[in-house]
C-alpha positions in Angstrom: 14.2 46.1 7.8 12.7 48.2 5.3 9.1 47.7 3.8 10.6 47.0 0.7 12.5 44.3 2.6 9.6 43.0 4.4 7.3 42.9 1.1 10.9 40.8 -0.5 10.8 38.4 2.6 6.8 38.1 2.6 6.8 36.9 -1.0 9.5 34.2 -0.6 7.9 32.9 2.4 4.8 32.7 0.4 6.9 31.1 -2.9 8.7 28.4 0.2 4.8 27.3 1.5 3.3 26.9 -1.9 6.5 24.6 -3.3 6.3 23.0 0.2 2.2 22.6 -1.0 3.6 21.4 -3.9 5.7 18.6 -3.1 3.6 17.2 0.1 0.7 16.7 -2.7 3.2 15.0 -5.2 5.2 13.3 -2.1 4.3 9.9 -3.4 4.9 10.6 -7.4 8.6 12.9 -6.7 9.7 9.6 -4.4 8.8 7.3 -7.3 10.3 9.4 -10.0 13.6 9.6 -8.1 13.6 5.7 -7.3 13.6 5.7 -11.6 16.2 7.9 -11.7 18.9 6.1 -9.5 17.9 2.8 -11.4 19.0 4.8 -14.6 22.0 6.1 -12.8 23.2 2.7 -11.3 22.4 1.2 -15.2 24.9 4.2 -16.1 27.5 3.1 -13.5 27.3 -0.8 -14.7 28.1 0.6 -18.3 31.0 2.2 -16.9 32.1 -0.8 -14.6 31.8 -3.0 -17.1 34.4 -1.1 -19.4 36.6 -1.1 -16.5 36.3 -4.8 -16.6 37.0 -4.6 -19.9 40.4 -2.7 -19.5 41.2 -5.4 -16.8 40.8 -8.0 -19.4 43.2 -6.0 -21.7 45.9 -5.9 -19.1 45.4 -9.6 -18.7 46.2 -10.2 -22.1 48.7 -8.3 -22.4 50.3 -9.4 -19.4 50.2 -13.2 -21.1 51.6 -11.8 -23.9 54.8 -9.8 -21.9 55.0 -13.1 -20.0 55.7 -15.1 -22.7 58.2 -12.8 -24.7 60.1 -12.4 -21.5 60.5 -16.2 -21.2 61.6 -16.4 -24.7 64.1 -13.7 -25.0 65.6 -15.0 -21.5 65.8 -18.3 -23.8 67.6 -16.4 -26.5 69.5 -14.3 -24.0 70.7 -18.0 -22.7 71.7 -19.0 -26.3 73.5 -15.9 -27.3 75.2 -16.5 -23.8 76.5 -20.1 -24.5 77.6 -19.7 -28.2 79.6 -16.8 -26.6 78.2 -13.5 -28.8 78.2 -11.4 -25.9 77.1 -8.8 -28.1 73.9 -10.1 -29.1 73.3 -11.2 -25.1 73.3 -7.7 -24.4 70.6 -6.3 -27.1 68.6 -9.6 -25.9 68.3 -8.4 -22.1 67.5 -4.4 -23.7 65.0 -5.8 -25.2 63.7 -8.1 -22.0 64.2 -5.2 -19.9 61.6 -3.3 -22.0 59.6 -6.2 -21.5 59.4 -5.9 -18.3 59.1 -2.4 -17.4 55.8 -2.7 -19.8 55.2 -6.0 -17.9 55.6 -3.7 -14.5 53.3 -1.4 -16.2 50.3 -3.5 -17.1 50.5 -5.4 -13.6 50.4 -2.1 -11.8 47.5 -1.2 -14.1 45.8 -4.3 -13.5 45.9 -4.2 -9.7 44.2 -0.4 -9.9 41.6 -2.1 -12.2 40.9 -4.9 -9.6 40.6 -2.5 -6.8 38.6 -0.1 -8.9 36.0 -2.8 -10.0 36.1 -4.2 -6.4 34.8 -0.5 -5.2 32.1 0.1 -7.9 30.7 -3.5 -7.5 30.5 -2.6 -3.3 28.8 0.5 -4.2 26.5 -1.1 -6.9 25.6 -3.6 -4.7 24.7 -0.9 -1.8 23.0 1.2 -4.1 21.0 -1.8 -5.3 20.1 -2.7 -1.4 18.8 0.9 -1.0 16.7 1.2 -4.3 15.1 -2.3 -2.9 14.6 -0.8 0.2 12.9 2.3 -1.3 10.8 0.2 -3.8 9.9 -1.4 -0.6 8.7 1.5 1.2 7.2 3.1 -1.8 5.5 -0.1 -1.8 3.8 0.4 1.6 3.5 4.2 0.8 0.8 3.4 -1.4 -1.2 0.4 -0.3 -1.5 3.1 2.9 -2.2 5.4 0.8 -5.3 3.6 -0.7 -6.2 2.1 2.4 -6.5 5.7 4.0 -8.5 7.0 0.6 -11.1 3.8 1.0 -11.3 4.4 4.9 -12.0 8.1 4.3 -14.7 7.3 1.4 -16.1 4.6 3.9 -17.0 7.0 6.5 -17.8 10.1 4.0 -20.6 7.2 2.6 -20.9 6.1 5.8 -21.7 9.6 7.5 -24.3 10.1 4.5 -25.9 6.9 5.1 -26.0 7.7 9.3 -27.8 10.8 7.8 -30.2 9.2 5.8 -30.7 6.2 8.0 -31.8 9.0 10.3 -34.3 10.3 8.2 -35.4 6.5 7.3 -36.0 6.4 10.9 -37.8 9.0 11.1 -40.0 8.2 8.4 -40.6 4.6 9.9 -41.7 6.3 12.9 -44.4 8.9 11.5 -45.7 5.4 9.7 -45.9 3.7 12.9 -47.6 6.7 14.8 -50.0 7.2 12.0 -51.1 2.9 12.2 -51.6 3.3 15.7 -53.6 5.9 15.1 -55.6 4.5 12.6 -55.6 1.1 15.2 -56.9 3.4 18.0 -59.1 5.4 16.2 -61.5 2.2 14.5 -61.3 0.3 18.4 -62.9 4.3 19.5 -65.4 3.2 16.6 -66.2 -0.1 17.8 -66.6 0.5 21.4 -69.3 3.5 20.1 -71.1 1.2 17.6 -71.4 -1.0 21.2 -72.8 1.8 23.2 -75.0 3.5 20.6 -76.7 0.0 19.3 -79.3 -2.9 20.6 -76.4 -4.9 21.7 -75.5 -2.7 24.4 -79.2 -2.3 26.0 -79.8 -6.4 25.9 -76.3 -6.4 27.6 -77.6 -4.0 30.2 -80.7 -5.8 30.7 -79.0 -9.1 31.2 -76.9 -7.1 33.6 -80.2 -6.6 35.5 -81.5 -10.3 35.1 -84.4 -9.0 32.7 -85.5 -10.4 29.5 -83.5 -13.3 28.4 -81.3 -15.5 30.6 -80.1 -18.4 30.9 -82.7 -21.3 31.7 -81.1 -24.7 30.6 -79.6 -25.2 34.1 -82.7 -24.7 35.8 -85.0 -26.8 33.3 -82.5 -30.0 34.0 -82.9 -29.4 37.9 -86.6 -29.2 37.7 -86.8 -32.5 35.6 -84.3 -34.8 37.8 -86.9 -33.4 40.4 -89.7 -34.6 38.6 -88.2 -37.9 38.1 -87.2 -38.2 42.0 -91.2 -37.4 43.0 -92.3 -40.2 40.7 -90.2 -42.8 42.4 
């Protein structure tokens, strides 16, 4: 293959993927637009039926009407017959020979019309059937559709909020270190008040039973003693 050719080829690849693009992106839309368009063509196809129906109805009448004038000119035919004008009998059966070739004529017609409107209903009714079964589909097409869209926004929203949940966290947890800090930091400053004041010494001293202590035990003894001696 020439370049030439190969450039040709490239190009209609190219045109094929982007109409291919083209219809995946408008999948939902193009389905819907041709589920409108057999509607309108089955409405088209019940405008035709029903002037088939209409010619039926036509041949009905008109088979009636042959019907009748048959069984009336066989009357007259009869007549003609018994008053003995031969004659006459003869141009009486003419005519109900015409009669009944038309007669012949309009029942053939009418049995084609039958079987005609017998087909077109079957095919309406299937086409119906389908269109239901598309409108059906279509249907389900787009509640998963929207389902997929709100699922995919959920976890877009939801992937931006693990995000910033994270840095929330984060956050929280520079507070928290900070607090204890802060907590650690004034307990340091306590326990140095303790060691750099009097409170510390006099505990110290205490420690080494001089100064203060505690006396009320041993001032109760030495009374119940005193009390004892006396007695």
């Amino acid at each position: 293959m020439s370049i030439f050719g190969k450039i040709i080829t490239a190009v209609k690849g190219g045109a094929r993927e982007a109409g291919e693009a083209i219809v995946d992106a408008n999948g939902i839309r193009i389905f819907e637009q041709e589920i409108h368009e057999a509607k309108d063509q089955i409405a088209k196809a019940k405008q035709n039926l029903t002037k088939v129906m209409a010619e039926k109805m036509k041949c009905d009448r008109q088979i009636t009407q042959l019907t009748g004038e048959t069984a009336k000119y066989e009357e007259h035919a009869m007549a003609a017959l018994n008053k003995g004008n031969e004659a006459l009998a003869v141009e009486v059966a003419e005519k109900i020979a015409n009669l009944e070739h038309e007669l012949n004529i309009q029942t053939n017609a009418k049995t084609t019309f039958a079987t005609q409107i017998d087909s077109l209903k079957g095919m309406i009714r299937q086409a119906e059937e389908k269109i239901r079964s598309h409108e059906r589909e279509l249907a389900m097409i787009k509640t998963t559709e929207n389902v997929q869209r709100a699922t995919q926004s959920i976890s877009n929203d939801y992937s931006g909020g693990l995000s910033k949940m994270v840095n929330a966290r984060g956050s929280l947890e520079r507070i928290k270190a900070k607090q204890q800090a802060r907590a650690d930091q004034m307990i340091a400053q306590g326990e140095l008040n303790d060691e750099m004041g009097d409170s510390s010494l006099d505990a110290k001293l205490k420690a080494a039973g001089i100064g203060e202590t505690n006396s009320a035990a041993s001032d109760v003894l030495s009374k119940l003693r005193a009390k004892a001696g006396q007695k």
